[in-house]
N, C-alpha and C positions, 0 to 999 in steps of 0.2 A: 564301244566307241572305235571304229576302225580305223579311222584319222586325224587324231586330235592335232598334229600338226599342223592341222592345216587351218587351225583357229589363231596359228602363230603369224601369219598374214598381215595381221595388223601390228604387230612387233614391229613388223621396219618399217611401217610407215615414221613410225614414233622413236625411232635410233636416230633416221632422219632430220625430223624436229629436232631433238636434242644436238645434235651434232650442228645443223643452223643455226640455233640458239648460243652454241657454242663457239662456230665461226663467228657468230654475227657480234656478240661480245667484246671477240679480237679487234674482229675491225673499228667498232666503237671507242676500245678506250685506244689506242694507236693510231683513232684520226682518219683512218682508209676507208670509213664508213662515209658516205655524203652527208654532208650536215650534219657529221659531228663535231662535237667540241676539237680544239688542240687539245694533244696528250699534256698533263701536267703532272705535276710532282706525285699525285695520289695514288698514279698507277702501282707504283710499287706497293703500296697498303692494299690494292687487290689482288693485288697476285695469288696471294692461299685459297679466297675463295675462286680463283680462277684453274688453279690445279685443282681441289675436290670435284668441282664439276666435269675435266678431265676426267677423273677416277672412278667417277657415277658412272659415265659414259663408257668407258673401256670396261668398266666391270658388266655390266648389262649388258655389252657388245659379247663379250666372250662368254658368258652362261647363253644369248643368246642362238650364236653361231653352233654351242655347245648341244645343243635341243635339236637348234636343225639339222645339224649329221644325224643323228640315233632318228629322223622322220622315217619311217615307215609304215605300212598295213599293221594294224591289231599291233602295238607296237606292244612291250612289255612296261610292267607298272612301274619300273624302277624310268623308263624315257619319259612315260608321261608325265610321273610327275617332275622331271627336268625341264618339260614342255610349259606347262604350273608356273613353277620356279620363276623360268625365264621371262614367262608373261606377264606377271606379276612384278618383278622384279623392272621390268620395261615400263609398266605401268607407273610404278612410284621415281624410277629416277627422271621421267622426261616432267611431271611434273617439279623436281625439286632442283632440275639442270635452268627451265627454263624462270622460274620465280628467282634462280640463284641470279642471271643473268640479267633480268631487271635492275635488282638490288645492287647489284656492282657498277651496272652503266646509271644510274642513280635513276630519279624523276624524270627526266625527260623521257627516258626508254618510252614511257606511257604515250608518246604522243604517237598519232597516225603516223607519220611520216617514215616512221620504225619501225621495225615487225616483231619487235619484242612481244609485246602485247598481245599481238595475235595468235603468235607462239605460244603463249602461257594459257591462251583461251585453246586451243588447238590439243593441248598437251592433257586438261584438263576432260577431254573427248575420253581418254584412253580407256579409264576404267570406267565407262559404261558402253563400251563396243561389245554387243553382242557378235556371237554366243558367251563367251569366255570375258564377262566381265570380271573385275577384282574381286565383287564380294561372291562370284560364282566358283571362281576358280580357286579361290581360297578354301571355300566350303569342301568341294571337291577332293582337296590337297589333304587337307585332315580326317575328310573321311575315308580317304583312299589309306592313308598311314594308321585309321582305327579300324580300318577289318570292315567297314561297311559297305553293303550293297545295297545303295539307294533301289536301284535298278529293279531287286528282286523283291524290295520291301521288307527286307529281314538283312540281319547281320549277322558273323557268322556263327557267334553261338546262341541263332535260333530264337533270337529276342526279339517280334518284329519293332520294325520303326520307320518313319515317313519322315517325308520332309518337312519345313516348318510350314509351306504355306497349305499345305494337302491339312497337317493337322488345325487352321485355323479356317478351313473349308468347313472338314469336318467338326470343329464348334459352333460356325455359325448354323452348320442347316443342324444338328442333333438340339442347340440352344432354341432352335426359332421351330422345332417340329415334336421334340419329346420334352423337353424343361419346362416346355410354356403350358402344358397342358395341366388343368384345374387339379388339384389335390399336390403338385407339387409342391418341396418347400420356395422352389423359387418363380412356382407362375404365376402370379398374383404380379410379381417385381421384374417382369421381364419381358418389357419392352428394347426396342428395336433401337434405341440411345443407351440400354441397359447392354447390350450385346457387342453395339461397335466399340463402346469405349471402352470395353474389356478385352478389346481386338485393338484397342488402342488405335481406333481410326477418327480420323475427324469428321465428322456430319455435319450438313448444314451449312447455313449460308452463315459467313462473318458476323451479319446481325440479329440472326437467332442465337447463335454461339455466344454474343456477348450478353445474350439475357439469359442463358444458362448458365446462373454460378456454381450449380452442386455439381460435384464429380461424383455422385452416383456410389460412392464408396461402397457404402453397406449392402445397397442391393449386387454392385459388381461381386463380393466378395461370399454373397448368397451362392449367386450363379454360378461363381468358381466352386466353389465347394461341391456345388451338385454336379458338376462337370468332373470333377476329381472322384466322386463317388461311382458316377457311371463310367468312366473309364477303369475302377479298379473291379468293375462286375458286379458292385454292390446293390444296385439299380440296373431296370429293364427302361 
């Protein structure tokens, strides 16, 4: 990875938002917002959630800015995974700054007229921004801290391993090219509904689905088994 900093791009878009979400709160319960209420008595009962969202923000800002110094070429593992950190960290506080800032200017925040709403829709973008989404960067994070090298397909003591969706590749075409074939224990039982639901996928239209009550159980649990045999060598 030569430049993973540079997946942090979308970090400030999203410090941004929060920090909007964050002004735009101010100006709502103090009235300076157009077409907001008069400030009344409540404000001060928001106050606490009004400094945690502060705190969200300034902490995500400083791991943030923290990432961006240590950017450089082939950076070493101990920046990237601060790069990690910080993105992730970005990720989960601009949603919980701007849901916070709803919740505090009340029900109305929802209407158009506000940019609450859109903020929270907007904020809700963050973790699935490629390349470096949440559940990407996370994965990344713990395998980088267990010694794995997705990369080379082996970790370091030599054990190979794949990622999750390479190994669910490798079920469907070994399930649909050697399982299925006559004399197995599970060819007779292993159909193409036998396969995806063990891959946990949904097939089918809504109203085939609803005349399918069986879950396939016994046959799924065929096909695992034979699956588990030929991955430990026991089967060609």
């Amino acid at each position: 990875m030569p430049s993973p900093h540079l997946f942090l791009s979308f970090s400030a878009t999203f410090l941004g938002v929060m920090q909007a979400a964050y002004d735009g709160a101010l100006a709502y319960l103090t009235g300076r917002m157009p077409g907001a209420p008069i400030p009344h008595t409540e404000i001060a009962a928001k106050g606490h959630a009004i400094a945690e969202m502060l705190f969200a923000i300034e902490s995500a800002r400083a791991i943030y800015y923290r990432a961006i110094s240590e950017a450089q070429v082939d950076a070493p593992l101990e920046a990237v995974q601060r790069a990690r950190a910080a993105h992730v960290t970005v990720q989960r506080a601009v949603v919980a700054v701007t849901q916070e800032a709803i919740r505090v200017c009340g029900g109305r925040a929802f209407l158009k007229r506000y940019p609450f709403e859109r903020y929270a829709r907007d904020a809700r973008a963050a973790a699935l921004m490629r390349p470096w989404t949440q559940e990407i960067a996370t994965q990344q994070a713990w395998e980088a801290a267990l010694g794995l090298d997705w990369a080379a397909g082996r970790c370091r003591r030599g054990v190979t391993v794949l990622p999750c969706g390479e190994w669910a590749s490798r079920f469907r075409c070994t399930a649909s090219e050697r399982l299925s074939r006559p004399g197995r224990p599970s060819g007779r039982l292993n159909p193409v509904e036998v396969r995806e639901s063990a891959l946990g996928h949904i097939i089918g239209s809504a109203v085939s689905r609803a005349y399918a009550r069986s879950d396939l159980l016994a046959q799924r649990r065929q096909l695992l088994a034979e699956w588990g045999r030929f991955c430990a060598g026991l089967v060609a």
